[in-house]
C-alpha positions in Angstrom: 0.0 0.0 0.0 1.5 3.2 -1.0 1.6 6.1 1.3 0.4 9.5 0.2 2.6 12.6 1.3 2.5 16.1 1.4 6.1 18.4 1.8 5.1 21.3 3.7 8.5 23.7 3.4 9.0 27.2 2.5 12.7 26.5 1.3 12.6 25.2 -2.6 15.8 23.3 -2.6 14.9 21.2 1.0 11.7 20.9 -0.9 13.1 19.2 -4.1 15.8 17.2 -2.2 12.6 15.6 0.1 11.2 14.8 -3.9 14.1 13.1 -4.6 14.1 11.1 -1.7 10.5 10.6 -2.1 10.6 9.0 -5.4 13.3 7.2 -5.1 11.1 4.9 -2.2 7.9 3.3 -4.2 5.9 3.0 -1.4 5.5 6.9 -0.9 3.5 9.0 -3.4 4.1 12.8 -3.1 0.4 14.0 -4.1 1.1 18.2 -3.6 4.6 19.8 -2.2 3.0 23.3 -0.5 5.7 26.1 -0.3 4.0 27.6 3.1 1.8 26.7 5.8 -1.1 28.6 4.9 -1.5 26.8 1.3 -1.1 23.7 3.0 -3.7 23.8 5.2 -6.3 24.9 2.5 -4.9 21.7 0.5 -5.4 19.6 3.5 -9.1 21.2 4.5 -10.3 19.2 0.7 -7.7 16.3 0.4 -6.2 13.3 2.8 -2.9 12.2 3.2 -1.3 9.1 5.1 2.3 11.3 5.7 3.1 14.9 6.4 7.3 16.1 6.2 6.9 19.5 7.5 9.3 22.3 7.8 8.2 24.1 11.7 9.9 27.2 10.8 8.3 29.2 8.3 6.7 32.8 7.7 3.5 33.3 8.2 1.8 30.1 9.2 4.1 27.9 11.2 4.4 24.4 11.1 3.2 23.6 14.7 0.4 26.4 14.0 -0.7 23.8 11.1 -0.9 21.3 13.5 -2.9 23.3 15.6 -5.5 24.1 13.0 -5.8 20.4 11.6 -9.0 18.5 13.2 -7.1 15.2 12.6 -3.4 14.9 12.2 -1.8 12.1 9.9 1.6 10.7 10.9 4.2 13.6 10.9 7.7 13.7 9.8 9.4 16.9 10.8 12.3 18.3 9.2 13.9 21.3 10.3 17.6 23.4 10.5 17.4 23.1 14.4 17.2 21.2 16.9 14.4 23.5 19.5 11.6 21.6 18.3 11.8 18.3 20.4 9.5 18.7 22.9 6.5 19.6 20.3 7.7 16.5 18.5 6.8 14.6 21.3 3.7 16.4 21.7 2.2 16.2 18.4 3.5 12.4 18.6 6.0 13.0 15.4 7.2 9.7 13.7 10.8 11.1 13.6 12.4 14.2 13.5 15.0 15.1 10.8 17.5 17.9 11.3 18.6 19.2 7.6 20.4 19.1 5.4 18.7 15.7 5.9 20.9 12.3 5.4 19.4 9.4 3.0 20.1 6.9 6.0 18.1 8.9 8.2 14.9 9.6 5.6 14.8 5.9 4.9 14.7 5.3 9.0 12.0 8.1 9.5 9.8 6.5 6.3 10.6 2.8 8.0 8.9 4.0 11.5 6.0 5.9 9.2 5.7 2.7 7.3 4.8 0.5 10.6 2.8 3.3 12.2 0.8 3.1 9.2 0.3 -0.6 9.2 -0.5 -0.7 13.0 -2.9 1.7 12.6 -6.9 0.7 13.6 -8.7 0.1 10.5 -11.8 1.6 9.4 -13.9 -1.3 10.5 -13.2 0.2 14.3 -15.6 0.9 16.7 -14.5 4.5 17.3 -12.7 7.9 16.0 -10.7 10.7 17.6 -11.8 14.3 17.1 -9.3 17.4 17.9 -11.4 19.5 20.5 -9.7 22.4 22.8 -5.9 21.1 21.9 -7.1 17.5 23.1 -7.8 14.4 21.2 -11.3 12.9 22.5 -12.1 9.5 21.8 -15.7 9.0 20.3 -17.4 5.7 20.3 -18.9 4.7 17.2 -22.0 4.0 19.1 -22.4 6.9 21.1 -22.6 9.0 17.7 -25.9 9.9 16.3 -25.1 11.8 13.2 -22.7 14.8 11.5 -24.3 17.8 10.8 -22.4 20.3 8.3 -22.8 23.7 9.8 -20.9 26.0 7.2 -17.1 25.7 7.6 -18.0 23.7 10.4 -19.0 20.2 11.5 -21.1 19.2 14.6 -21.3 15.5 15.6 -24.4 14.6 17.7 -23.6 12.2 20.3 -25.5 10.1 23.0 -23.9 13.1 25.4 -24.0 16.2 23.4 -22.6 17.7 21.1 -18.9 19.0 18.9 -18.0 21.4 17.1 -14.8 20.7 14.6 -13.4 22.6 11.6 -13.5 19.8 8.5 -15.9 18.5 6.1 -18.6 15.7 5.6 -16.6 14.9 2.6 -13.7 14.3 4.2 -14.8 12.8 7.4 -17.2 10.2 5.6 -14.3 9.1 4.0 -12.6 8.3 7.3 -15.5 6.2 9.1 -16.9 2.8 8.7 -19.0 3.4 5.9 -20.9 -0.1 6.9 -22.1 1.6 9.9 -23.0 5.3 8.6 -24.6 6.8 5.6 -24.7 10.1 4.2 -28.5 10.5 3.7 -28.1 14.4 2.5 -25.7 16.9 1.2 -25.9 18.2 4.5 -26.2 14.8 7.3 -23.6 11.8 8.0 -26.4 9.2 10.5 -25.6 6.5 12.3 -27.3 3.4 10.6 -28.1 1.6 13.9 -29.5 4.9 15.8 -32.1 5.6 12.7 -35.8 5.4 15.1 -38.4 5.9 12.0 -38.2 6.0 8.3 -41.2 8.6 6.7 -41.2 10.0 3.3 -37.8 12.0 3.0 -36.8 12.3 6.3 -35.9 10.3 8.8 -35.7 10.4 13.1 -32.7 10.5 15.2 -32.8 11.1 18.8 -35.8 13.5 18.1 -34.0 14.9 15.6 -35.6 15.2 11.8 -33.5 14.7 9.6 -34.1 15.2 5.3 -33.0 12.5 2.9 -32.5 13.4 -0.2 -34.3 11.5 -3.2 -30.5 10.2 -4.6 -29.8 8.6 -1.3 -33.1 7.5 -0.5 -32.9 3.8 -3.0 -29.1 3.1 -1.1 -30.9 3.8 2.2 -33.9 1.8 2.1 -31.5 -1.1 0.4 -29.2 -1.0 3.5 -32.0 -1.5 6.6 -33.1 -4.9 7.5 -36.7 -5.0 6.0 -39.3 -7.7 7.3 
């Protein structure tokens, strides 16, 4: 399984010797190279990646303010001239951390820890995700979620206990779940198949809540519940 990077780095020749490395390995596939932090965070907001090498120094947006912004982080690389960013290593749980100018030994070790973070990793069938909430990943159980709601830039996730707010889209978070388990009934609504109470028409009731269906979805829907 290949892994799909993005280079985050404002300097263009640490940027095309992380290429070169990069290709040179045929399990990584560079999919964008972003020259600041800003431009890679409006790539990130529309696309997934499995693999981040990112430059923390850098005008503008810095790479730990990146982090910060992102409501799920992939597995980080960092690269950097200095050595005064081991402590948010830690903290953002980096997979290595490469001083520059960086050493094909060491880029193959950092992509050789990526590679078995990767493959450890829980698999979609899981019964739960993480959401980035107040600097703090919170664990969500799959069954305590009753549906995604977009709300503009925004997403909220209805739960058994309340409610979230996170900065991402259904797009991309549908992508990420178990799509055995949830179904995206409208433009606007990611529901949890098992806490559905009552089919009517084009909507449908969650916890109370109405939700529409739109007529596209509507066929997968009623093909997906158990029918008597």
């Amino acid at each position: 399984m290949k892994m799909k990077c993005l280079i985050v780095d404002d300097d263009p020749l640490a940027c095309k010797s992380l290429l070169r490395f990069c290709r040179q390995v045929p399990e990584l596939e560079v999919v964008h190279v972003a020259t600041d932090g800003s431009e890679a965070l409006q790539w990130l907001e529309k696309e997934d990646i499995d693999l981040l090498f990112l430059d923390v120094e850098m005008p503008g947006l810095s790479g730990i303010e990146l982090l910060e912004a992102l409501p799920a982080l992939p597995l980080v690389i960092f690269t950097t001239a200095k050595k005064d960013y081991a402590y948010e290593a830690f903290e953002y749980k980096a997979v290595d951390y490469l001083k520059k100018p960086i050493a094909w030994p060491r880029f193959i070790e950092a992509v050789s820890k990526a590679r078995m973070q990767l493959q450890r990793a829980v698999p979609r069938s899981a019964e739960e995700v993480y959401i980035k909430e107040d600097g703090r990943f919170l664990r969500l159980n799959y069954d305590d979620i009753l549906y995604f709601e977009n709300v503009g830039d925004y997403v909220r996730i209805k739960t058994t206990k309340g409610s979230h707010i996170i900065y991402s889209t259904l797009k991309n978070i549908y992508k990420k779940l178990d799509q055995t388990k949830f179904y995206r009934v409208h433009r606007t609504y990611i529901v949890n198949m098992n806490k559905i109470e009552d089919i009517e028409d084009n909507s449908l009731v969650i916890g109370g809540k109405v939700i529409p269906i739109s007529r596209a979805n509507k066929p997968t829907l009623m093909a997906r519940i158990h029918l008597l």
